[in-house]
N, C-alpha and C positions, 0 to 999 in steps of 0.2 A: 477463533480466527487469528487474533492479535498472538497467540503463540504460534500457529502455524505461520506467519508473518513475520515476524519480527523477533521470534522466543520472548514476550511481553515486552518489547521494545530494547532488547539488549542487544541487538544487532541490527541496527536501522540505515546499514548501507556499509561498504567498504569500497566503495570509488568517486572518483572526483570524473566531472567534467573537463576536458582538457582545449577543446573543440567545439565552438559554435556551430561553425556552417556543415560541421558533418558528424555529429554527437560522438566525435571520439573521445576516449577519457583513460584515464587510468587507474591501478588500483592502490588502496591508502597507501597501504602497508609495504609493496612491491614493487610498485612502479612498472607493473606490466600492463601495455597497451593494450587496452577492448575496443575493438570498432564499434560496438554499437552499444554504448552506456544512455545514450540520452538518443530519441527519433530528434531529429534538427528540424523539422518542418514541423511536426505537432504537439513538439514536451519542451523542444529548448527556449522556445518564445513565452509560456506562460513561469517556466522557470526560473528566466532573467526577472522576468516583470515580481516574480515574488520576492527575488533578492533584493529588488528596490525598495519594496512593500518592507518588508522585514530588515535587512540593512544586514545582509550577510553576500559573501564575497561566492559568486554560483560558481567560480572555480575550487572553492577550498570548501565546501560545502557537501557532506557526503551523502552520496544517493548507492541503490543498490548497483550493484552489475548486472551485468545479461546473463543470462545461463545458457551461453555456448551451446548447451548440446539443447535446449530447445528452440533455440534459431531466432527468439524474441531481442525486443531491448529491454536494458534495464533502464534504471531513471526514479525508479518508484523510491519515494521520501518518509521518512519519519516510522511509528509505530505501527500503521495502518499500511505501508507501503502504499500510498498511492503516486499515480503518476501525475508527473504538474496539468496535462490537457484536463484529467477525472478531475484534480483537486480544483482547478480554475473556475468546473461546473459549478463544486458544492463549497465552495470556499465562504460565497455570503451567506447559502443558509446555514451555515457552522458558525461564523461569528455574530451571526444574529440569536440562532440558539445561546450561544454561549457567552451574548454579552459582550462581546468583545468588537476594536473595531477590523481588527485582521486574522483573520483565520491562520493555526500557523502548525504542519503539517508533522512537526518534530513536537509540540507540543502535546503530550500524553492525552490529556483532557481534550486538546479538536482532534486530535486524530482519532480516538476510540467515539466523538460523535458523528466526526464524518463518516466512518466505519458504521452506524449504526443509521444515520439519515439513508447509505448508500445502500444496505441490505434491506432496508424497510423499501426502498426504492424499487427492491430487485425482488420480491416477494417473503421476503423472509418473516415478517412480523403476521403471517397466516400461520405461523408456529406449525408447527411439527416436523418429524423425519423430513418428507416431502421436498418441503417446501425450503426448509433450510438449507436441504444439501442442494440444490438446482440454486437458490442466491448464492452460496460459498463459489458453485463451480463458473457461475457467473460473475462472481468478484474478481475469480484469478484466470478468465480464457476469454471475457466479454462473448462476442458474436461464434466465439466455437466452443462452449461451454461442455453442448452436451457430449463432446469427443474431447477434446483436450482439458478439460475442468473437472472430469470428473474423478481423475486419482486425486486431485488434489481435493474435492468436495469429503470423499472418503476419508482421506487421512486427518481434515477438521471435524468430521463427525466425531470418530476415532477419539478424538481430543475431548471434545463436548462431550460422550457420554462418558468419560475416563473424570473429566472435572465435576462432571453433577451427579457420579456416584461417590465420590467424596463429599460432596457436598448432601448429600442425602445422609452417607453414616455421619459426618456431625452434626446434623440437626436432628437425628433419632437417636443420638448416644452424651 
């Protein structure tokens, strides 16, 4: 998931928030206008509140963009992509696991636990085919998982078994 995400966190956003009261934003590198980088009513409030938390500027902060042609917002933070409302859920059980007193969504190490508290959350730790692709496609569609999540569940499977058959020839050779 964290490569279908993020390619293992080497591209963990390319837009800025520009716009509280209507999540407009723009993008790093471009400076072209997206209406809808951040929801204003249920991402941009726990968003701010983390940049207190953390002590970074939620304007100059990069989060992903929207993917236009799927009609969502974007907003989603760090390796895991999650969005500020998901992360705000699991933010104390991640720095509780991990020790720490702020969970922190760019961070490599909370993000692949939040990533992992969310999918155990979401069925995934019943292990198998099954169960994993129905958590993936419910990581990236929530409540329309089983219509919209599941190219996306496919193309993480795709991954997983592409990574654990490498991972089987070097522990056999």
């Amino acid at each position: 998931m964290l490569t279908q995400e993020s390619n293992l966190g080497k591209n963990v956003g390319q837009c800025y928030l520009t716009n509280n009261a209507t999540g407009v934003g723009v993008g790093k590198n471009t400076g072209t206008v997206f209406s809808k980088v951040m929801n204003p009513t249920r991402d941009v409030p726990p968003f701010i509140e983390l940049g207190l938390q953390l002590g970074f500027d939620p304007h100059r902060q990069v989060v992903s963009c929207p993917i236009v042609s799927a009609g969502g917002w974007g907003g989603a933070m760090g390796p895991s992509q999650f969005i500020p409302s998901t992360w705000a859920m699991y933010a104390s059980r991640v720095a509780s696991a991990r020790g720490v007193s702020i969970a922190n969504p760019w961070d490599p190490r909370d993000a692949i636990m939040a990533m992992s508290i969310y999918l155990g959350g979401l069925g995934a730790g019943a292990g198998g085919y099954s169960a994993e692709s129905t958590a993936a496609a419910k990581y990236y569609a929530g409540g329309t998982w089983a219509t919209a999540g599941r190219t996306y569940a496919r193309s993480v499977m795709a991954l997983a078994e592409s990574i654990q058959g490498n991972i089987d020839f070097l522990s056999n050779n």
